[in-house]
KEZA-352340 format. One line per 5 residues: for each residue z, y, x of N, C-alpha, C, CB. Coordinates in pm, whole numbers, plus 50000, padded with zeros to 5 digits. Glycine has a CB too. Example, Ala and Ser with C-alpha at 12.3 -4.5 7.8 and 13.67 -1.06 7.14 Angstrom:
% KEZA-352340
50780:49431:51319:50780:49550:51230:50780:49670:51320:50905:49553:51131; 50708:49775:51285:50714:49894:51367:50787:50003:51290:50572:49940:51408
% end
This chain:
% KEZA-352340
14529:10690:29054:14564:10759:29177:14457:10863:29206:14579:10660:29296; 14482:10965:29243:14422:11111:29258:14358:11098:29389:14536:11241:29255; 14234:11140:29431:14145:11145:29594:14269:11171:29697:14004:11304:29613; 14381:11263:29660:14444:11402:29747:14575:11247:29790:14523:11616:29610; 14622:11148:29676:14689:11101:29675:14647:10964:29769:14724:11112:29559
14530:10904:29736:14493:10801:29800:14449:10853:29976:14372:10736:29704; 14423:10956:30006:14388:10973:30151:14541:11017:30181:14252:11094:30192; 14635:11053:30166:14791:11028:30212:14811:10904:30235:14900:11067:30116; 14766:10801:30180:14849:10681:30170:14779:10594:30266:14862:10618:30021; 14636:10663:30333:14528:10567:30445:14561:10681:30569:14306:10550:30388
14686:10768:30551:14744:10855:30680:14829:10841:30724:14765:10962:30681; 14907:10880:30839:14999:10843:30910:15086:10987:30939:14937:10766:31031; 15165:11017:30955:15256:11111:31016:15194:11180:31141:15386:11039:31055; 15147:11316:31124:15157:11336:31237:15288:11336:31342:15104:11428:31230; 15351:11400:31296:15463:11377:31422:15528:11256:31460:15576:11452:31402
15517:11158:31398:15603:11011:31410:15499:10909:31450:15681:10955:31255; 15363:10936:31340:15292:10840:31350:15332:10707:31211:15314:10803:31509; 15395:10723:31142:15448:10612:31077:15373:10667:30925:15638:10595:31090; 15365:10534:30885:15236:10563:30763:15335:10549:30599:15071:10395:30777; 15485:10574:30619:15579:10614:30489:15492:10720:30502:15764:10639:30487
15372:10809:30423:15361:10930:30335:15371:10907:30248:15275:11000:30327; 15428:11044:30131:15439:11089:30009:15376:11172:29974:15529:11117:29980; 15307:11198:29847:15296:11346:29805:15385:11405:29758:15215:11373:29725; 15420:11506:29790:15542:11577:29727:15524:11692:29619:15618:11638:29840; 15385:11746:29607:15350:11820:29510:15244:11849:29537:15416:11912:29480
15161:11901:29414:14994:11943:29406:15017:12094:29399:14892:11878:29253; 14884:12209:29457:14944:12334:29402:14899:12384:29228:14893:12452:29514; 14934:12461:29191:14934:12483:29057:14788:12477:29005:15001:12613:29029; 14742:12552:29059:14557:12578:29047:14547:12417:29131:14459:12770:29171; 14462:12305:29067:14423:12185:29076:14348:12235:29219:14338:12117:28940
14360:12111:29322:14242:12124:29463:14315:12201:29571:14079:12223:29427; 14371:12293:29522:14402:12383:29638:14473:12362:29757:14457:12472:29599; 14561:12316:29688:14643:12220:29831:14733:12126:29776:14751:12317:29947; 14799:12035:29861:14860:11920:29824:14996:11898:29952:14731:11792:29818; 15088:11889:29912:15196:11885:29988:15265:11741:30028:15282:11965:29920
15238:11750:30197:15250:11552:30191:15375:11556:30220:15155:11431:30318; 15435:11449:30271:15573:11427:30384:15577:11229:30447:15770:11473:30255; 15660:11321:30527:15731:11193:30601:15868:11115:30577:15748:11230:30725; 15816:10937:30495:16013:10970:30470:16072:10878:30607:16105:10873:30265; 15973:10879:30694:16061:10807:30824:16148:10979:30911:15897:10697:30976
16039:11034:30915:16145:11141:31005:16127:11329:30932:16070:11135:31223; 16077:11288:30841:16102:11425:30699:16014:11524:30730:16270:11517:30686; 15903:11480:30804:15792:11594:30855:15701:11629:30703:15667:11516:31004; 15724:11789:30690:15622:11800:30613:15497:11877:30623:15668:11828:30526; 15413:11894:30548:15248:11948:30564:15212:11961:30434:15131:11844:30643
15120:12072:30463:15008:12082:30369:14877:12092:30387:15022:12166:30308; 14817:12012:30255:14694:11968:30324:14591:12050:30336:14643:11865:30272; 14607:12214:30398:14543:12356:30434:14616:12345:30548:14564:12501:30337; 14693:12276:30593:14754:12327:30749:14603:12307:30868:14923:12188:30810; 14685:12387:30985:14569:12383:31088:14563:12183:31148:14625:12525:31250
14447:12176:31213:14427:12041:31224:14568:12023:31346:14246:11997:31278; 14648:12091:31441:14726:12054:31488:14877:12040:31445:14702:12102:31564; 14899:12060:31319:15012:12017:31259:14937:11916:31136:15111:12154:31206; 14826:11904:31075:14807:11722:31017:14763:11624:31082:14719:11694:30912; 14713:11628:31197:14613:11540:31246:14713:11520:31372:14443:11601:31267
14750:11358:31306:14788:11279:31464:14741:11299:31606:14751:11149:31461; 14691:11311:31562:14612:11317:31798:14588:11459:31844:14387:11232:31842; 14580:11583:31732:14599:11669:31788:14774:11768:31764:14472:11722:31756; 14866:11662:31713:14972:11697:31704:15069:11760:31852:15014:11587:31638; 15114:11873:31891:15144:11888:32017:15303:11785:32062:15153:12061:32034
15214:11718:32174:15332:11636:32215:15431:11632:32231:15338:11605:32276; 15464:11758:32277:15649:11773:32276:15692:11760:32168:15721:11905:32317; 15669:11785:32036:15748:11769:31918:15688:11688:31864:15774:11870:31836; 15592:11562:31918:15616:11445:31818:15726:11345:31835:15500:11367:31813; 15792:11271:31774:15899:11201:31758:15807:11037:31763:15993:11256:31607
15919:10953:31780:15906:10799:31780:16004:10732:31679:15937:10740:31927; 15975:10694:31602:16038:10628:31448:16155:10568:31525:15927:10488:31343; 16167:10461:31673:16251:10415:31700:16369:10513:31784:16197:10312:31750; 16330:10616:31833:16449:10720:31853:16513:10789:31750:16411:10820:31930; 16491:10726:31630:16534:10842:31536:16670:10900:31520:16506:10807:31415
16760:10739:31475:16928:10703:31469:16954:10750:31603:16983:10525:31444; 16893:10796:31716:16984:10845:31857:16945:10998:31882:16939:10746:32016; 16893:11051:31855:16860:11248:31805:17012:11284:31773:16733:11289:31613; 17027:11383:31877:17153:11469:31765:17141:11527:31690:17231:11551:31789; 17223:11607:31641:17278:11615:31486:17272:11786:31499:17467:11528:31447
17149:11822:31456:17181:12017:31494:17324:12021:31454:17076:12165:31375; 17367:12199:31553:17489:12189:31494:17472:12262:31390:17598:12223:31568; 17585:12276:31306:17637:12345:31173:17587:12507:31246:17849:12312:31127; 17569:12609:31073:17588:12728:31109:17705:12812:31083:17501:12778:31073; 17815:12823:31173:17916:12893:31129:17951:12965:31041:17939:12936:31180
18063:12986:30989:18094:13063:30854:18093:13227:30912:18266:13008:30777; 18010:13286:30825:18035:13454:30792:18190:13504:30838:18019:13486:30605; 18160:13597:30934:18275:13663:30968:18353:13716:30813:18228:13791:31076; 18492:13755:30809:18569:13833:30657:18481:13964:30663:18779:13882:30666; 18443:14044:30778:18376:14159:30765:18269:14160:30715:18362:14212:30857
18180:14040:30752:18024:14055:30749:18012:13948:30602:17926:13989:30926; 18098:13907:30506:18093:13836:30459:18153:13914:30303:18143:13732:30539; 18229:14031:30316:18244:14112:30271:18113:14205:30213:18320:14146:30345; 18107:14267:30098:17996:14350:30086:18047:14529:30055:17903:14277:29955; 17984:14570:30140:18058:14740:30091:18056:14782:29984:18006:14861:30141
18199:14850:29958:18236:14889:29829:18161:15002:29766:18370:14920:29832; 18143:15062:29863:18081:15255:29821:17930:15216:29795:18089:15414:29994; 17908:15260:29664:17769:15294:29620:17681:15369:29715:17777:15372:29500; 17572:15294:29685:17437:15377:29731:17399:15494:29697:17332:15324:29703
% end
């Protein structure tokens, strides 16, 4: 297990608080950054983000979540389908 991998796994979510992390990828150049997540409520980070999107306690409160509200959150809605006009692409050359 990798340093980047074992300090994910002694962390918690910032936004949930719930300690399911993953790594989800290293960046190409070794060290540089490391890409965690959440599989309780799908929050992700990287580990170059500012300390208020990784770090639990300085996560801003309105958008942290509670693992037990999760199943009662609605459901964004859908994004409607492309008008026939705007979905269309013009015929006449540039």
């Amino acid at each position: 297990m990798s340093e980047t991998t074992s300090v994910a796994a002694n962390s918690v979510c910032p936004r949930c608080r719930s300690s399911t992390i993953i790594v989800h990828s290293h960046s190409p150049v070794a060290g540089v950054w490391t890409v965690f997540g959440c599989t309780t409520c799908l929050y992700a980070w990287r580990s170059t983000e500012p300390e208020e999107n990784a770090n639990p306690d300085l996560y801003p409160a309105p958008f942290r979540l509670r693992p037990e509200d999760l199943p009662n959150l609605l459901v964004a809605p859908t994004i409607p389908p492309l008008t026939a006009k705007a979905a269309t692409p013009d015929p006449k050359p540039a």
